[in-house]
C-alpha positions as CSV (number, residue, x, y, z in Angstrom):
1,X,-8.6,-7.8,-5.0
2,X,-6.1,-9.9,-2.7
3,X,-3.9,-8.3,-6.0
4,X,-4.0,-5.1,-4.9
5,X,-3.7,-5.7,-1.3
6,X,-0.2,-7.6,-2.1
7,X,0.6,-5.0,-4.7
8,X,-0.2,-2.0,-2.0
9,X,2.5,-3.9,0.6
10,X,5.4,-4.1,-2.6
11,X,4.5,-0.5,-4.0
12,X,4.8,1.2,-0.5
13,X,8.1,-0.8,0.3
14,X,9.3,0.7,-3.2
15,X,8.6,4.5,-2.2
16,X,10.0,3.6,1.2
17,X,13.2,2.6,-1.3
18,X,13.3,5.5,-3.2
19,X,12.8,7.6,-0.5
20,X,15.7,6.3,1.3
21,X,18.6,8.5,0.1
22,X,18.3,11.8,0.8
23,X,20.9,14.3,1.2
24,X,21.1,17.0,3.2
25,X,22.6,20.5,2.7
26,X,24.5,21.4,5.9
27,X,25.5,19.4,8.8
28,X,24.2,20.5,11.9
29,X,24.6,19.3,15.5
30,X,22.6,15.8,16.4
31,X,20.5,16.1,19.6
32,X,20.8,12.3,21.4
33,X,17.2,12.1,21.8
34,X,16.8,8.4,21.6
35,X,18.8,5.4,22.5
36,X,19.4,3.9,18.7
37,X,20.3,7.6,17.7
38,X,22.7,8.2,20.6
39,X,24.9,5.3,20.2
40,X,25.4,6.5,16.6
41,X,29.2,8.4,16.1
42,X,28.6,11.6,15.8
43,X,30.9,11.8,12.5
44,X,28.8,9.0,11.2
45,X,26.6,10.8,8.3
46,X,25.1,7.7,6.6
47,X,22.4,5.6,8.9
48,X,19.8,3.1,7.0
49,X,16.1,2.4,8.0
50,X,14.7,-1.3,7.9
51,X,12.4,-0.9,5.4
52,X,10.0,-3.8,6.5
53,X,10.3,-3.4,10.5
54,X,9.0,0.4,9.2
55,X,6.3,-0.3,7.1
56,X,4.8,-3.3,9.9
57,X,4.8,-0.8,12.7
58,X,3.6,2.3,11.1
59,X,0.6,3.0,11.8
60,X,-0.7,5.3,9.0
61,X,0.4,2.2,6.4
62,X,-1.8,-0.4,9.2
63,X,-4.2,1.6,8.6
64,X,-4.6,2.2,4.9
65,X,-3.5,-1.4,4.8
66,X,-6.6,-2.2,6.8
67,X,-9.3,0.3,4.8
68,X,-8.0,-1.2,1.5
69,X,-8.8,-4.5,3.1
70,X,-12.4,-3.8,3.7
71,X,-12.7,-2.3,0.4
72,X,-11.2,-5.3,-1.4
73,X,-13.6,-7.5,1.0
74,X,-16.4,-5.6,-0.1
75,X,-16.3,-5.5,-3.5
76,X,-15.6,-9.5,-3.6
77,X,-18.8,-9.5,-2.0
78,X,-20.6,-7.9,-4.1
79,X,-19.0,-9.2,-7.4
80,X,-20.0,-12.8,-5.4
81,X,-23.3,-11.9,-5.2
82,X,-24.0,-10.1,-8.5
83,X,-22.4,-13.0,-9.8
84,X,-24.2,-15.7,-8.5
85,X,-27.4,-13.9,-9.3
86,X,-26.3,-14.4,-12.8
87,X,-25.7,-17.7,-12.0
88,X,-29.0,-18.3,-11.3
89,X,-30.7,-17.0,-13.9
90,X,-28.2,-18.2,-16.3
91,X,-29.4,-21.6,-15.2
92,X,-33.5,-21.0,-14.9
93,X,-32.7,-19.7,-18.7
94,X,-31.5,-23.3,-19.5
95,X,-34.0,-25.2,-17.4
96,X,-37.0,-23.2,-19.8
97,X,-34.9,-23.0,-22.8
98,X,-36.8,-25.4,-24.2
99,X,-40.3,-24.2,-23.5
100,X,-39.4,-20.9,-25.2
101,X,-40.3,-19.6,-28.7
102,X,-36.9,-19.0,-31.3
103,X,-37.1,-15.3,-30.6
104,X,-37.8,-15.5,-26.2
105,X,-34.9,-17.4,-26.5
106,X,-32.6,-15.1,-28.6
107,X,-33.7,-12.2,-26.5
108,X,-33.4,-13.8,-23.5
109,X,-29.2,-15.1,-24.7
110,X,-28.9,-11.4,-25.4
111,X,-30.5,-10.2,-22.4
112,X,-28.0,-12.6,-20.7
113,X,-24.9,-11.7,-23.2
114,X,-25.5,-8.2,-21.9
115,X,-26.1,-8.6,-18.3
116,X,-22.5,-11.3,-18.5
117,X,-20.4,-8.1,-20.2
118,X,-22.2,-5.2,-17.3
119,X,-20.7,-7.6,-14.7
120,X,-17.2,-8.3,-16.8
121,X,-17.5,-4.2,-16.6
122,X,-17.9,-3.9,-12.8
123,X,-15.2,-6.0,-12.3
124,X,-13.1,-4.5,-14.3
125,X,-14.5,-1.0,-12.9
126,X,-14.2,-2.0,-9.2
127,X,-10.7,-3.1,-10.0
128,X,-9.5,0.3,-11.4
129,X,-11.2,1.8,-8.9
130,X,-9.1,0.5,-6.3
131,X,-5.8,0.6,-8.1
132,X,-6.8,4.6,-8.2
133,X,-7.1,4.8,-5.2
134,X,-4.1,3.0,-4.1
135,X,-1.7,5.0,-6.2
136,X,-3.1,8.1,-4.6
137,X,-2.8,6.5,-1.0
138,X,0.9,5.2,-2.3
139,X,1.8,8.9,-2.9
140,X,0.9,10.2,0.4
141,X,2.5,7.5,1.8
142,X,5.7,8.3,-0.1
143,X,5.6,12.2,0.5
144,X,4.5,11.7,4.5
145,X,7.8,9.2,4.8
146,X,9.9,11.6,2.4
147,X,9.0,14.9,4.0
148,X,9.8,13.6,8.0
149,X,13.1,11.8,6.6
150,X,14.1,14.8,5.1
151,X,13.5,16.6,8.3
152,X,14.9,14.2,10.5
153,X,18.4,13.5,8.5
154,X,18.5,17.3,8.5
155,X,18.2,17.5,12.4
156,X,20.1,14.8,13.4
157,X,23.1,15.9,10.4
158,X,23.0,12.5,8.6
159,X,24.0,13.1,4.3
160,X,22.1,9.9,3.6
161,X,19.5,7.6,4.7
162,X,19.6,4.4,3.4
163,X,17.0,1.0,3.6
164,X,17.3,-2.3,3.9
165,X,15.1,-5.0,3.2
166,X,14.7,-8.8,3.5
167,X,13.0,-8.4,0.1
168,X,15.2,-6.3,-1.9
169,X,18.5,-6.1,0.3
170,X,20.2,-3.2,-1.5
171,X,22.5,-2.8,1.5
172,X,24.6,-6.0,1.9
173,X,25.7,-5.4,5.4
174,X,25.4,-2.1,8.1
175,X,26.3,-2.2,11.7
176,X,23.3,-2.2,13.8
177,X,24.4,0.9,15.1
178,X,23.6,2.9,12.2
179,X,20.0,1.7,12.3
180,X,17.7,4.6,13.3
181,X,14.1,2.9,12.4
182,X,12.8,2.9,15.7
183,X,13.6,6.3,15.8
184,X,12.3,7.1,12.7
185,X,8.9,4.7,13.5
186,X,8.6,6.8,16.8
187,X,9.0,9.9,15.0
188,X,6.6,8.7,11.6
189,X,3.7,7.3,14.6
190,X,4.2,10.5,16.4
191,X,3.3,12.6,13.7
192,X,0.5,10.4,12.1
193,X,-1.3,10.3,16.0
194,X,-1.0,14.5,15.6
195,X,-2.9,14.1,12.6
196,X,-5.6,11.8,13.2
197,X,-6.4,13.9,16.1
């Protein structure tokens, strides 16, 4: 479950990747709404976001993060406990064993067989379950970021938005001056506070 957690964090820096070159048709004239926008040139059309300063403060991604944290909880939990119930009576099987006729017993290792592949199966189940889930929650997390960047590069006249990340640094070196995440963060929270309300 920790799996899926981990593979949550890498798949949503990914989209954040993909989504980080968009072009924009026209150019249009950049309002100097914040202070990391304003110091930009305003000839300046490429700007990058920080891929992992965006995905640690936004708060739509802390809380899916969070959810898919319970759920993973959760299910250990109750893969624990269904499994140390068959634990147990895997072991009172082998403490009578002995007492048993031939076919208690063979029932009984069926019974058992049967009861060991249901819980192989809920795992499994659980598993999928939340991997579903997490590619749908991946693609809204991928079209929310995509739709406001494609907004915002489009108001403030930028022809591409780049990322960078510690992780996978596909851009080398940018001057600081180009980076608009906290704009974009302020922009992304904004919006997601809108919706939750």
């Amino acid at each position: 479950m920790k799996k899926i957690l981990t593979n949550l964090s890498k798949v949503a820096a990914a989209l954040v990747i993909a989504v980080a070159i968009i072009s924009c048709g026209k150019e249009q004239p950049k309002s100097n709404t914040s202070v990391t926008t304003s110091t930009i040139n305003k000839s300046e059309a490429i700007v990058f976001v920080n891929s992992d300063s965006l995905l640690n403060n936004y708060e739509y991604f802390k809380d899916v993060k969070n959810v898919f944290q319970e759920k993973s909880k959760k299910a250990q939990s109750d893969l624990t406990a269904k499994g140390t119930a068959f634990q147990k009576e895997v072991a009172q099987y082998q403490q009578s064993a002995a007492n048993l006729s031939a076919d208690q017993r063979t029932n009984t290792e069926q019974r058992l067989a049967r009861k060991q592949q249901e819980l192989a199966a809920y795992n499994q189940n659980a598993g999928n379950a939340l991997a579903n889930e997490e590619a749908v929650e991946n693609e809204k997390l991928y079209n929310k970021v995509s739709e406001f960047l494609k907004g915002y590069a489009k108001t403030k006249g930028y022809k591409m938005v780049l990322t960078y990340s510690k992780a996978n640094p596909t851009v080398l070196f940018a001057d600081e001056s180009l980076d608009v995440t906290t704009d974009v963060l302020a922009g992304l929270n904004g919006a997601y506070k809108k919706d939750k309300k």
